[in-house]
C-alpha positions as CSV (number, residue, x, y, z in Angstrom):
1,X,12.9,-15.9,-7.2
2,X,11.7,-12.2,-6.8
3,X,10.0,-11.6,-3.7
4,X,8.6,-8.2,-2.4
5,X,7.9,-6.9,0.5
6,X,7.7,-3.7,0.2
7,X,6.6,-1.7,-2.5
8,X,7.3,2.3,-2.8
9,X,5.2,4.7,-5.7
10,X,6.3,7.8,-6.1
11,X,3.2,10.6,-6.8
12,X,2.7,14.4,-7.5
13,X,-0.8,13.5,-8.3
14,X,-0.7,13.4,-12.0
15,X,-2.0,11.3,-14.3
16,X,1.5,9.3,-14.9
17,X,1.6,8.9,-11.4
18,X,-2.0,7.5,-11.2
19,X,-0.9,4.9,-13.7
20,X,1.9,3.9,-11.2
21,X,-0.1,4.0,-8.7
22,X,-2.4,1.2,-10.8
23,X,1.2,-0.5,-11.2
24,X,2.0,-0.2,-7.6
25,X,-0.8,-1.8,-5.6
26,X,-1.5,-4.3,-8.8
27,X,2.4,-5.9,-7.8
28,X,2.0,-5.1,-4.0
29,X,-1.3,-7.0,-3.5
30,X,0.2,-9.9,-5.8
31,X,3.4,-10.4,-3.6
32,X,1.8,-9.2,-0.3
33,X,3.6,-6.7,-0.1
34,X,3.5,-3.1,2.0
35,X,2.5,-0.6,0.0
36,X,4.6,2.8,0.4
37,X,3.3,5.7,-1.2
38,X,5.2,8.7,-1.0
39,X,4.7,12.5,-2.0
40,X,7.8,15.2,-1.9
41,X,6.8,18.3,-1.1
42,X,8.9,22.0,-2.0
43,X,10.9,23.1,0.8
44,X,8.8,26.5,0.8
45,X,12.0,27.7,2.7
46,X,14.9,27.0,-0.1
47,X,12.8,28.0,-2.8
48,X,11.5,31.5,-1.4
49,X,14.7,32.1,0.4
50,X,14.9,32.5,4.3
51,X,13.9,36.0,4.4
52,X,10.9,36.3,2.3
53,X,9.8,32.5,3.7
54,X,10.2,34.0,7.4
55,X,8.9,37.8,6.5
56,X,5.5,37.1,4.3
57,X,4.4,33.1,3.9
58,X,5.2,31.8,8.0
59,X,2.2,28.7,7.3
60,X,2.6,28.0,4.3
61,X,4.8,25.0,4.1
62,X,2.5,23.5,7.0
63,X,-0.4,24.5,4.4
64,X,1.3,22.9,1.6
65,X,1.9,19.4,3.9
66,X,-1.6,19.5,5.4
67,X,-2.8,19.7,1.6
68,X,-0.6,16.6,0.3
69,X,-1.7,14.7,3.1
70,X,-5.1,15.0,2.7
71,X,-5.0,13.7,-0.7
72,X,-2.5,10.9,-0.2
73,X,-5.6,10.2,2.1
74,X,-8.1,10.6,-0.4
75,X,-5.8,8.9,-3.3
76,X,-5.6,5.5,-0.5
77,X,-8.7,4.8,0.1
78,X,-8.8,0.7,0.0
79,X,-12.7,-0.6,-0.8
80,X,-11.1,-4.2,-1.0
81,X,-12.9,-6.5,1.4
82,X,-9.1,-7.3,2.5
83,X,-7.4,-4.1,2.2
84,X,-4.0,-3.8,1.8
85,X,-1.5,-3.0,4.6
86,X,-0.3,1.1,3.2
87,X,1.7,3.8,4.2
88,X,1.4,7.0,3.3
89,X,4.3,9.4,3.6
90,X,4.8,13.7,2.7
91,X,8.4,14.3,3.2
92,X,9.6,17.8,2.6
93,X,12.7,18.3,0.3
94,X,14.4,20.8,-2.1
95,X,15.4,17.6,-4.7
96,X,12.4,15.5,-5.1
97,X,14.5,12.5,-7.1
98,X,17.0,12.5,-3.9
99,X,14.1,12.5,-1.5
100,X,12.3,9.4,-3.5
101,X,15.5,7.5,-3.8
102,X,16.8,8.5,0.3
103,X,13.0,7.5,1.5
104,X,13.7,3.8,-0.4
105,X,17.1,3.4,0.7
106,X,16.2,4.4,4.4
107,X,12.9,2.1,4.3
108,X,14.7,-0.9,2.5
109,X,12.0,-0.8,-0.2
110,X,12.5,-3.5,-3.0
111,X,11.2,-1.7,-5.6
112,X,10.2,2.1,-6.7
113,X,7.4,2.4,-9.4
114,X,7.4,6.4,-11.0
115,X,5.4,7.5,-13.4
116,X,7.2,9.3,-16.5
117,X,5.2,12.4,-18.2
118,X,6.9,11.2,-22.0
119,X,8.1,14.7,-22.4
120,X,10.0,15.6,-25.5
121,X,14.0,16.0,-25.9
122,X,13.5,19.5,-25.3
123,X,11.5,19.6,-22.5
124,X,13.5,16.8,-21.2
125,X,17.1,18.9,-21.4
126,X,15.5,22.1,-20.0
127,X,13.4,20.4,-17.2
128,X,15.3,17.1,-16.6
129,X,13.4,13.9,-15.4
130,X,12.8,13.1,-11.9
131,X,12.0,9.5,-13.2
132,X,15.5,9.3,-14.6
133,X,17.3,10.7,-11.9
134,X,15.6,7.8,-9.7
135,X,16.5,5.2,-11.6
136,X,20.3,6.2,-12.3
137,X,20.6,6.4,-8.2
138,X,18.3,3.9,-7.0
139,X,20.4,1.0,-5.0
140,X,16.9,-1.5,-6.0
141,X,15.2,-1.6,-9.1
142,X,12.7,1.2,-10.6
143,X,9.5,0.3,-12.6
144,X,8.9,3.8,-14.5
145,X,5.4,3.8,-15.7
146,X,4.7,6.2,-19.0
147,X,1.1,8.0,-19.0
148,X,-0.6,6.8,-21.5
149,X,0.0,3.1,-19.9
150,X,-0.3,0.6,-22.1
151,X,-3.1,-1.7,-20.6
152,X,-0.9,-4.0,-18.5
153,X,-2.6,-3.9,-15.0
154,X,-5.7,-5.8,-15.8
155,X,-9.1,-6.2,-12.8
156,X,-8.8,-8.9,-10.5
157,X,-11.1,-11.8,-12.4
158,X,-13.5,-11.9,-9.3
159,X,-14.1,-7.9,-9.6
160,X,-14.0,-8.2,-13.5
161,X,-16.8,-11.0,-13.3
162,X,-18.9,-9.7,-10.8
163,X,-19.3,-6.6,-13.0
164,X,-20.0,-8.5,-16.0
């Protein structure tokens, strides 16, 4: 029998990771689960370098958390008579796959749900797939979620009927 308890989505506020997102609470609200939602932010520090992070941009990683915070916020917000136990979590990392996959490990999570952008095989070689890199290091299973989603993750009947 699967059972879950916890439930992690991965976002960078995209529209594949909305559609994860959908994926996400739909399978957390229908196992009870806890619903972790987690954005990686750029370690400002590795990618400017420590001199020109420390010399010119001092804020701006706490600017850049402060942002992804407030929109993990805004992206939460429950209008479910019950809501839905969440946790919302910015962790600051250099490899966003690692992060995702460290943050499940360290948190016990039972599943991961990504969203996938479909890029080409050119795009793909040059770029790589944080997606993939989940799922080849991921000790629990990963749900990736392609953007256009095919329409899976259907309204609860009593919201569907109510608007009818």
């Amino acid at each position: 029998m699967i059972a879950l308890k916890k439930v992690l989505v991965a976002t960078d506020f995209s529209e594949a990771a909305d559609a994860a997102l959908s994926y996400g609470r739909a399978l957390a609200r229908t196992f009870g689960a806890t619903l972790h939602v987690l954005h990686v932010v750029d370690d400002m520090y590795m990618r400017l370098g420590g001199d020109a992070y420390a010399a010119v941009l001092p804020d701006l990683q706490h600017d850049v958390e402060a942002q992804a915070k407030q929109r993990l916020a805004e992206l939460l917000v429950d209008n479910d008579p019950v809501p839905m136990p969440t946790v919302p979590v910015v962790v600051t990392a250099g490899a966003t796959a690692q992060a995702i996959v460290d943050y499940g490990a360290s948190t016990d999570v039972d599943l991961i749900v990504v969203g996938t952008h479909g890029r080409g095989a050119v795009a793909h070689l040059l770029l790589g797939s944080i997606a993939e890199r989940v799922v080849r290091t991921a000790r629990c299973p990963v749900l990736t979620v392609r953007h256009p989603q095919r329409d899976f993750v259907m309204p609860d009947l009593p919201v569907a009927s109510a608007r009818a």
